[in-house]
DSSP file (Angstrom, degrees, kcal/mol; ACC not computed):
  #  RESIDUE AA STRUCTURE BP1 BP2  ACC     N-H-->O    O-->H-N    N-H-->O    O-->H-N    TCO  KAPPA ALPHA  PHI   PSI    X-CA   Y-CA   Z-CA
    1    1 A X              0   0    0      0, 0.0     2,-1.2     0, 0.0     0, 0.0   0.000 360.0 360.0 360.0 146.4    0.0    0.0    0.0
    2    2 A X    >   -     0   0    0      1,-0.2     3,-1.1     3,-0.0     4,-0.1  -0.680 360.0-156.4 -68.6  89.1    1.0    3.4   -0.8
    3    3 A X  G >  S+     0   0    0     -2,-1.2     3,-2.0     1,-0.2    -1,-0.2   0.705  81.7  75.2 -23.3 -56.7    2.3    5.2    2.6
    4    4 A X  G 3  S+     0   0    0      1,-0.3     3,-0.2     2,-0.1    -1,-0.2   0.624  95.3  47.8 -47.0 -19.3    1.4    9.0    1.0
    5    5 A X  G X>>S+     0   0    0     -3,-1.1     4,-1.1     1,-0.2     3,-0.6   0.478  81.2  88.2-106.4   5.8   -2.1    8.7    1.5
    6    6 A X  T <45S+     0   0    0     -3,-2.0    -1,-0.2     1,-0.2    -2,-0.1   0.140  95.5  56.1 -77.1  24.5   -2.5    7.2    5.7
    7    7 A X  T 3>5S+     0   0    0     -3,-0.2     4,-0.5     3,-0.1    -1,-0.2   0.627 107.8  43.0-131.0 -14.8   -2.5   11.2    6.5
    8    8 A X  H <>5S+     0   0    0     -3,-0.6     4,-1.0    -4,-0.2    -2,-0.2   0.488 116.2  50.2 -78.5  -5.7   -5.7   11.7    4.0
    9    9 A X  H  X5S+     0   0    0     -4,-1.1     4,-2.3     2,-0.1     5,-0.3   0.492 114.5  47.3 -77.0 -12.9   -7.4    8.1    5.7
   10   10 A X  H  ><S+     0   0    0     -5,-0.5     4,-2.8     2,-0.1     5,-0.3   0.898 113.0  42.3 -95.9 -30.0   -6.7    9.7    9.2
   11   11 A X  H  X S+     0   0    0     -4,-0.5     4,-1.1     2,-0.2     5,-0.3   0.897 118.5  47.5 -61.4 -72.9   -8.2   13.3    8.4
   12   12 A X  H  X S+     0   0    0     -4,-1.0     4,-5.8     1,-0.2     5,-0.2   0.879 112.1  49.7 -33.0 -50.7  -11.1   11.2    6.7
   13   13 A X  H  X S+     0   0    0     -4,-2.3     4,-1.7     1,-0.2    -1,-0.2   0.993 113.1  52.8 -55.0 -58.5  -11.0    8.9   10.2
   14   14 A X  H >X>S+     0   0    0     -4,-2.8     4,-1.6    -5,-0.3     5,-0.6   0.871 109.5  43.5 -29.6 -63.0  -11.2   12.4   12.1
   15   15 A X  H 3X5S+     0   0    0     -4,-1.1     4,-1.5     1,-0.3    -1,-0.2   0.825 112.0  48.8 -80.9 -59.3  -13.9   13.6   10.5
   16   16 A X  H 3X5S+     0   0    0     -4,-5.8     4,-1.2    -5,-0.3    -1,-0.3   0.842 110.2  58.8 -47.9 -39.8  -16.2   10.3   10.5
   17   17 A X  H <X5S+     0   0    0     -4,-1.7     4,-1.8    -3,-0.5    -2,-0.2   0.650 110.0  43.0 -73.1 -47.1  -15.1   10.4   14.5
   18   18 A X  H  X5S+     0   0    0     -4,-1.6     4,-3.3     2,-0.2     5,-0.2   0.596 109.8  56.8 -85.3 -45.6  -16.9   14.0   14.6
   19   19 A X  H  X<S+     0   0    0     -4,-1.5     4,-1.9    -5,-0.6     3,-0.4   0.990 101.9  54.7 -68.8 -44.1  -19.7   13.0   12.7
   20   20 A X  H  X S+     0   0    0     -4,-1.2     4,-0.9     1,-0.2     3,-0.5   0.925 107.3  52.4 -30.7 -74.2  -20.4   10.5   14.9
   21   21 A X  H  X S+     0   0    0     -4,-1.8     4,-0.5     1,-0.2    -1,-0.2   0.673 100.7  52.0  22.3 -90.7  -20.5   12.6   17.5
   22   22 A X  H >< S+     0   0    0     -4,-3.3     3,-0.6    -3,-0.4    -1,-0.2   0.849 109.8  55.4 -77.0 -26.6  -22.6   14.9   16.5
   23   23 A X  H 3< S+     0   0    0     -4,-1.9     3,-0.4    -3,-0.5    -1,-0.2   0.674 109.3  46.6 -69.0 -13.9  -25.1   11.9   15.7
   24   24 A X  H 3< S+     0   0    0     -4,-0.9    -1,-0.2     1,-0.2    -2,-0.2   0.655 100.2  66.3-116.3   5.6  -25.0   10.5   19.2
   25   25 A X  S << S+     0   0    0     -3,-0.6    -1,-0.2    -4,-0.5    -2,-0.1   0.493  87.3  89.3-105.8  40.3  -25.5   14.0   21.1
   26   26 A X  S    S-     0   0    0     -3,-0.4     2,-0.1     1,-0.2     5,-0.1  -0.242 100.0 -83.3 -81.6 177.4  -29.2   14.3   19.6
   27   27 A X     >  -     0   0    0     -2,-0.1     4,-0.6     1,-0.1    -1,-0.2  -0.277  39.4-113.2 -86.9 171.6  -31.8   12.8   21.6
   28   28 A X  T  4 S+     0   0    0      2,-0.2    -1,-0.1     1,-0.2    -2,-0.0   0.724 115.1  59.8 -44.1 -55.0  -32.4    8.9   21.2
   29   29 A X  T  4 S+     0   0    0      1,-0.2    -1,-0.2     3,-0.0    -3,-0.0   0.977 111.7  32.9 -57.3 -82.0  -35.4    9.5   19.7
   30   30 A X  T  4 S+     0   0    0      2,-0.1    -2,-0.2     0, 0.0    -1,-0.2   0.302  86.1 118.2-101.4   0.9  -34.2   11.4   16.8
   31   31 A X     <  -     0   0    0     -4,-0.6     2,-0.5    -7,-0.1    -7,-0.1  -0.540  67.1-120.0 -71.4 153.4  -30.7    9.7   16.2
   32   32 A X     >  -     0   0    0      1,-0.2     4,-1.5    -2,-0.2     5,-0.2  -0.783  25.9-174.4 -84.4  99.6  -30.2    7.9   12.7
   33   33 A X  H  > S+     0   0    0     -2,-0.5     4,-1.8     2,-0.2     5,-0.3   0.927  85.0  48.6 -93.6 -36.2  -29.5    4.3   13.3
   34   34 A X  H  > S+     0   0    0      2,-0.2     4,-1.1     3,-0.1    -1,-0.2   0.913 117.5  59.2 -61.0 -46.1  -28.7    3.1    9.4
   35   35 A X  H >> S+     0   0    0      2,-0.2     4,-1.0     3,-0.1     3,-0.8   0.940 106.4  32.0 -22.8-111.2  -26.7    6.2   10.0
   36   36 A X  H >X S+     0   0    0     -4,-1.5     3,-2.0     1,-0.2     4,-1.9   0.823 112.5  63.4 -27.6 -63.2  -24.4    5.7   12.8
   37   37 A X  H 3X S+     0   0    0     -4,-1.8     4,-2.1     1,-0.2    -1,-0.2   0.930 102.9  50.6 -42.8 -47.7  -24.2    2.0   11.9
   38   38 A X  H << S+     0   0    0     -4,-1.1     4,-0.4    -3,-0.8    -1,-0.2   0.877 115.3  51.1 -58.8 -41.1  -22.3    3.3    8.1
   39   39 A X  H <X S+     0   0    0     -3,-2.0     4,-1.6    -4,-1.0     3,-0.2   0.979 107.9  44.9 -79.8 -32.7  -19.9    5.5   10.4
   40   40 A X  H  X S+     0   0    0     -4,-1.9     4,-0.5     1,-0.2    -2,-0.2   0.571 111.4  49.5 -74.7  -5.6  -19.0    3.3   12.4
   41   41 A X  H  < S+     0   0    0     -4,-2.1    -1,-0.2    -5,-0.2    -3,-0.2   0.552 120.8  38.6 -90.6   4.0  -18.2    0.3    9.7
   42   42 A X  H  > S+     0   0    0     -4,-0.4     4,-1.6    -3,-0.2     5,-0.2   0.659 112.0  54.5-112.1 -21.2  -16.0    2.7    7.4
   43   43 A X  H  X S+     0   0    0     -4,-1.6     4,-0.8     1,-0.2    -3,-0.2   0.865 120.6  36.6 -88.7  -6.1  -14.4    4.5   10.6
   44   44 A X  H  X S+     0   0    0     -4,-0.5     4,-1.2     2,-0.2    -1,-0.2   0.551 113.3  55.2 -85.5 -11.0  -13.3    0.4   11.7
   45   45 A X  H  > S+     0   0    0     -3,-0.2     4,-1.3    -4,-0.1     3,-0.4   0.974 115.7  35.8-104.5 -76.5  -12.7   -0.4    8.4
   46   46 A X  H  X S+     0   0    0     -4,-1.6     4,-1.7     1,-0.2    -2,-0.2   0.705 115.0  54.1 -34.0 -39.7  -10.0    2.9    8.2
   47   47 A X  H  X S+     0   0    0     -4,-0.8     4,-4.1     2,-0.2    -1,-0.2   0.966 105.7  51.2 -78.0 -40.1   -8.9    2.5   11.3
   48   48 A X  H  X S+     0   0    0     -4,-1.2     4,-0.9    -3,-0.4    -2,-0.2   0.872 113.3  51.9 -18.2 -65.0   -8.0   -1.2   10.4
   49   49 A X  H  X S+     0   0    0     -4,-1.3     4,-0.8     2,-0.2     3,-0.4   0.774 102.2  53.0 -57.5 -45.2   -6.4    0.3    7.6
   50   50 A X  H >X S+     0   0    0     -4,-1.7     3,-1.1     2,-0.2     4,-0.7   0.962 114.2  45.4 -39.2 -77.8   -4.3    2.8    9.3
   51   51 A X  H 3< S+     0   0    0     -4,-4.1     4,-0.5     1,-0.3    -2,-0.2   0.418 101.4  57.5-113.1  54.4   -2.9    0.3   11.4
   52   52 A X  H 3X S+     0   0    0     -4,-0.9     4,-1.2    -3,-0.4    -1,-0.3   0.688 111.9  49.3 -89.7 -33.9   -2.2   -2.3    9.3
   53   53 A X  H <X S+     0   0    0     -3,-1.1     4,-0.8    -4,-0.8    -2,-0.2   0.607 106.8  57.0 -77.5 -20.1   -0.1    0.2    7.5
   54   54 A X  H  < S+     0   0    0     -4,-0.7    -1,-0.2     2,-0.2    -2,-0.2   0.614 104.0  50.2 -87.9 -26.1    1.4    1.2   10.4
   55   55 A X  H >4 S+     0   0    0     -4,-0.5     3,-0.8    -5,-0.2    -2,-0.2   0.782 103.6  51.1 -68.5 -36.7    2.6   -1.8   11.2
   56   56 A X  H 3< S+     0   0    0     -4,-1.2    -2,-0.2     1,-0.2    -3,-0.2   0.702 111.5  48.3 -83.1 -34.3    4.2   -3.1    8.4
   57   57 A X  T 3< S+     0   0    0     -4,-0.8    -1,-0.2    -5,-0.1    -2,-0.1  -0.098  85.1 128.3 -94.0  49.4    6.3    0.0    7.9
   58   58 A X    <   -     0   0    0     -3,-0.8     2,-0.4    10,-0.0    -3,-0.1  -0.066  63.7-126.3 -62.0-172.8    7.0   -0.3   11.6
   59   59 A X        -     0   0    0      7,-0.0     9,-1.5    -4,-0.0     2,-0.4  -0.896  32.3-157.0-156.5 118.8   11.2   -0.1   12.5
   60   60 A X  B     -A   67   0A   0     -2,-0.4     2,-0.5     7,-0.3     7,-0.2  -0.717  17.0-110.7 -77.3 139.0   11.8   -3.3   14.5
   61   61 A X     >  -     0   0    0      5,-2.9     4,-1.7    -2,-0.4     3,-0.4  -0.662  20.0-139.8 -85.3 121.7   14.9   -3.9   17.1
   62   62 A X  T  4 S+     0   0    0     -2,-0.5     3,-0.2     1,-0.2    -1,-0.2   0.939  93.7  44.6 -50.2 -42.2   17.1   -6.5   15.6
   63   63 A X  T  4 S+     0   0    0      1,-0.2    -1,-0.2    -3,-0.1    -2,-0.0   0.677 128.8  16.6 -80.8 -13.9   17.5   -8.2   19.3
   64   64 A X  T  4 S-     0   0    0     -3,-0.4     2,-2.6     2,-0.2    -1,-0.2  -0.015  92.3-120.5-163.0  24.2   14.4   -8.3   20.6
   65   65 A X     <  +     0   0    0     -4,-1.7    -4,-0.3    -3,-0.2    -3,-0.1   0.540  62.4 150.7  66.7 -13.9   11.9   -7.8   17.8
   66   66 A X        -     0   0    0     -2,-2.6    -5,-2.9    -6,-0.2     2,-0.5  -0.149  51.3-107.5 -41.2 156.9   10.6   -4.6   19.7
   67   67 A X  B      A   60   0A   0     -7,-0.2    -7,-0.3     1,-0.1    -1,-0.1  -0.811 360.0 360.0 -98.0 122.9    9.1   -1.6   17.9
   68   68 A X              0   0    0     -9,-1.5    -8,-0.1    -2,-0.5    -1,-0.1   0.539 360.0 360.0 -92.5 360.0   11.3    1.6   17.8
């Protein structure tokens, strides 16, 4: 995967994060449940993504396989 683009999935993740939000401090009553269900499978689905990418260009310790 192309590294250049994890700092436009994490603004995108921000953004989903806020939206969210804003859907769950409405009343019960008037929150969007097909809604909220849609932010929260693309903002797990990004986040996924994020650090799956983050891991694999992780910097390892040669002696003890730690992350540096």
């Amino acid at each position: 995967m192309i590294t250049a683009f994890i700092s436009v999935f994490e603004e995108r993740l921000d953004k989903l994060k806020k939206s969210l939000k804003k859907e769950l401090q409405l009343t019960k009553s008037e929150r969007r449940k097909d809604v909220m269900k849609r932010l929260v499978k693309d903002a797990k689905s990004l986040q996924k993504t994020i650090n799956g990418v983050k891991k694999e260009n992780a910097k390892v310790c040669p002696h003890c396989g730690g992350e540096l």
